[in-house]
N, C-alpha and C positions, 0 to 999 in steps of 0.2 A: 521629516525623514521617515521613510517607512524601511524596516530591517525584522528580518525573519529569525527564530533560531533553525542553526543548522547541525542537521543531523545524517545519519549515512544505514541505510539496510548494512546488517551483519548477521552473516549466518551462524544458527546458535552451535549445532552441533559439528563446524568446522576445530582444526585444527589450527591453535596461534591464534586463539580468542583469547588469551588473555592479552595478548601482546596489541592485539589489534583495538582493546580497549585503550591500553596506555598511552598508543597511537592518535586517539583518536582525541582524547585528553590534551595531547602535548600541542595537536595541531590548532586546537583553539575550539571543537566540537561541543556543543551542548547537549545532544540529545543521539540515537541512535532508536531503527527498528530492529527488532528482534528477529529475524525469521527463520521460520521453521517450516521452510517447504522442501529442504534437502533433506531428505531421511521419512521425510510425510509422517504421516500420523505414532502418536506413541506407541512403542514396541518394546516391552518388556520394561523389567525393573530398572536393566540397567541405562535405559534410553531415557528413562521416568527420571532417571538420580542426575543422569547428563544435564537435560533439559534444564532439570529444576538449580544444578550447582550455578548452571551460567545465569540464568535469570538472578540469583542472588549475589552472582557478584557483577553483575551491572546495575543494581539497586547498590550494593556498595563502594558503585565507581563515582559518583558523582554526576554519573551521564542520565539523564530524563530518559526513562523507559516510555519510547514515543509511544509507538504500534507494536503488534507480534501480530507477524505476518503468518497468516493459517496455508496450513499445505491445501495447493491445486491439484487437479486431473481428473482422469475420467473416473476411478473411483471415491473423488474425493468432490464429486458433484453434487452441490445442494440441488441444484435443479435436474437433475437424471428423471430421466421419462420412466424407469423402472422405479416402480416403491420401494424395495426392500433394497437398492443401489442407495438412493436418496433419503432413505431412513437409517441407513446404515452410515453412511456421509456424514450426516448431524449429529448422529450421536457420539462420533468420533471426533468429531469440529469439539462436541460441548466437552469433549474431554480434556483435551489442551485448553479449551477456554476454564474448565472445574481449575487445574493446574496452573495456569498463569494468574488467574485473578489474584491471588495471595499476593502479586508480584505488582498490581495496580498500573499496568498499562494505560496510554490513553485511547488507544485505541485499536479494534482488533483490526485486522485487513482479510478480507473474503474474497477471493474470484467466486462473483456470482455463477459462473459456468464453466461447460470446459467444450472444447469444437473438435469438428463443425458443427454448425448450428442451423440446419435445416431450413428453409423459410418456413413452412408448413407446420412446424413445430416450435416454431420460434415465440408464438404468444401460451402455447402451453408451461415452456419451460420460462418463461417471465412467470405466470403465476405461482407455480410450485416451489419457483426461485424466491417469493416475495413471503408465501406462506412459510417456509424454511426459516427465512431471517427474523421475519416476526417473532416464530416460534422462539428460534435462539436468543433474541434480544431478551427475552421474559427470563432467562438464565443469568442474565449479568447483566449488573451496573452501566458497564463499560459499554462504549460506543461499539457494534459492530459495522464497520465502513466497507460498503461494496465499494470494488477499484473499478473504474472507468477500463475497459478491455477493447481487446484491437480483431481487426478481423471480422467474423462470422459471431465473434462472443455475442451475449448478452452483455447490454448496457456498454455496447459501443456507439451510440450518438447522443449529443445532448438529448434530443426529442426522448430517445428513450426512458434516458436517466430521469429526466423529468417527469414522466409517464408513471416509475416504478416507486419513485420518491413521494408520491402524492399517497398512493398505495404501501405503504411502508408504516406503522405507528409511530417510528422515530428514524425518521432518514437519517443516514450519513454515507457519506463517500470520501473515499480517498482518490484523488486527484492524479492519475499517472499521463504527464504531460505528453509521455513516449505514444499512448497509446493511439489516440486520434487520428485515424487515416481520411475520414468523409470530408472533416473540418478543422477549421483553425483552431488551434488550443486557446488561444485569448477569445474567439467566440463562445466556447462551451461555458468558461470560466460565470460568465454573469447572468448566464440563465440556470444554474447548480447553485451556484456559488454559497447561499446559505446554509446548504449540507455539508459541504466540504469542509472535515476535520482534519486531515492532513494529506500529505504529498508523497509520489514518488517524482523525481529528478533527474529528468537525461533526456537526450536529442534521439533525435530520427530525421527522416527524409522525405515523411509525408506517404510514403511506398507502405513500409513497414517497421515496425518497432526494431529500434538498436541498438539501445542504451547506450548513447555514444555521450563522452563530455559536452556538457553545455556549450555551445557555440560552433561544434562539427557537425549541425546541422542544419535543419532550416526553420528550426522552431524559431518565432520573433521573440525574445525572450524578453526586452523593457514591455513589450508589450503585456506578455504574461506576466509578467510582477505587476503593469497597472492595473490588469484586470483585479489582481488578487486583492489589490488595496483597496479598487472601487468597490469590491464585496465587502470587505472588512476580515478577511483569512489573517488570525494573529497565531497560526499554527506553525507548525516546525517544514523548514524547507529540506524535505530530507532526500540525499540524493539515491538513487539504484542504477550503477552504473556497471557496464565488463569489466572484468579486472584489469584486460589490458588498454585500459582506457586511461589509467594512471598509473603513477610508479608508486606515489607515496599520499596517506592522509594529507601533507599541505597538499600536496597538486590542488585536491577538491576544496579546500579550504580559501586556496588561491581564487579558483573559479565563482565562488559563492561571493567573498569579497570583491572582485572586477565586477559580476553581474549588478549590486546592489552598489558599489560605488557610483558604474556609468548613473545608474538610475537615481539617485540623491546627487550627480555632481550637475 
C-alpha cells in the first residue's frame, strides 16, 4: 500500500488562521505549507510579530510544518538580469528564511523566476537563478526546493529541471503538478524524481494552470501517484487549491482519500 501524508498551502498572514488550523485538524490533515507570498517580503515590526505568532502556533498545532512558501514576482526575483534587483531579492528571501528556521520547516519553496522570460535571456537568468540558490542554501540547513513553473518561467520542462539540478550543490524541488503545459506530469515525475522533496496539488487543462480539485481536470492522477512511488517520494501530498474549489477542509480530505483508495483498491 503506498499512502502519502496530506497536507494543504495556508496563508500565513490571512485572516481565520487559527480557525483554519483547527479545521484542518478535525479533517484528518497531517501536515500544512506555510505561505508567505500574500503580503511578500517582511515589513516592519508588526508584520515580523504576525509572521512569527503564526509559525509558532502551527508548531503548537500538531500539524508538520511542511514548506514556507517564499514570496514570488518581479521584485522578488532571484534571477533578475539587474544585480542590485537580484541582490536585493536574496537578501530579502534570506530574511524570512533568518526568521522561519527557528520554526524547522522542511522545506523552503522558491519560484526560481518571474515572466516573461525571454528566449534570448533565458540561459542567463538559469545561471544567476542557480548561483542565487547555491548562495542561499549555504544560509540554512533546510532544503531550498525550486517549484516546477508554467509558461515562459524558468524550470518549466523536465529537461530543464534536470539541466539546473546537475548544476545545483543540493537540488530540491518541489513538484507543482498544475504547472506542466509542454508534458505530462507522470512523465517529468521519473526523470526529477530524486530531487523532489515535496508537492503542490491540483488540476489544470494542460492549456494553463488552475488550481482546480483533483479530478476537474485532465491531470492522469493513478498515474502520478505511480510515478511518485516508482521514485520512492515519502513526502507530504500537500494540496494548493482556489478557494472556490471547496466549501470545506473534508472536501480536500475527501479527494486525497478517493485518489489513494482507487490506487491501493
Amino acid at each position: 500500500m503506498y499512502k502519502l501524508l496530506v497536507g494543504k498551502s495556508v496563508g500565513v498572514r490571512l485572516d481565520g488562521f487559527s480557525q483554519t488550523l483547527a479545521d484542518l485538524k478535525a479533517a484528518g490533515f497531517d501536515a500544512l505549507d506555510a505561505d508567505l507570498c500574500e503580503g511578500g517580503f517582511l515589513e516592519g515590526e508588526d508584520d515580523i510579530a504576525l509572521v512569527k505568532s503564526r509559525l509558532a502556533e502551527i508548531s503548537k498545532s500538531g500539524l508538520i510544518l511542511n514548506g514556507v512558501h517564499l514570496p514570488y514576482g518581479g521584485t522578488r526575483n532571484v534571477a533578475h538580469l539587474d544585480d542590485s534587483m537580484r541582490e536585493e531579492a536574496i537578501r530579502r528571501h534570506l530574511e524570512m528564511i533568518a526568521l522561519a528556521d527557528t520554526y524547522k520547516p522542511r522545506a523552503y519553496i522558491l519560484h526560481g523566476s518571474w515572466e516573461p522570460v525571454k528566449d534570448e535571456e533565458r540561459a542567463e537568468g538559469l545561471r544567476r537563478m542557480v548561483e542565487a540558490v547555491n548562495y542561499m542554501q549555504t544560509k540554512t540547513q533546510t532544503p531550498i526546493a525550486l517549484e516546477s513553473l508554467p509558461r515562459t518561467c524558468l524550470l518549466n520542462t523536465a529537461a530543464e529541471m534536470l539541466d539546473v539540478a546537475k548544476k545545483l550543490n543540493k537540488p530540491y524541488f518541489c513538484l507543482d503538478v498544475n504547472h506542466f503545459l509542454q508534458e505530462t506530469t507522470e512523465s517529468v515525475i521519473p526523470k526529477i524524481g530524486q530531487w523532489i522533496v515535496t508537492t503542490h496539488i491540483s488540476d489544470h487543462d494542460y492549456i494553463n494552470e488552475r488550481h482546480l480539485m483533483p479530478g476537474k481536470g485532465k491531470i492522469a492522477w493513478q498515474k502520478v501517484i505511480a510515478a511518485l512511488e516508482q521514485v520512492g517520494y515519502q513526502g507530504v501530498w500537500n494540496y494548493e487549491l482556489r478557494a472556490d474549489e471547496y466549501a470545506c477542509m473534508q472536501d480536500i480530505k475527501d479527494n486525497f482519500d478517493s485518489l489513494f483508495g482507487e490506487y491501493n483498491g
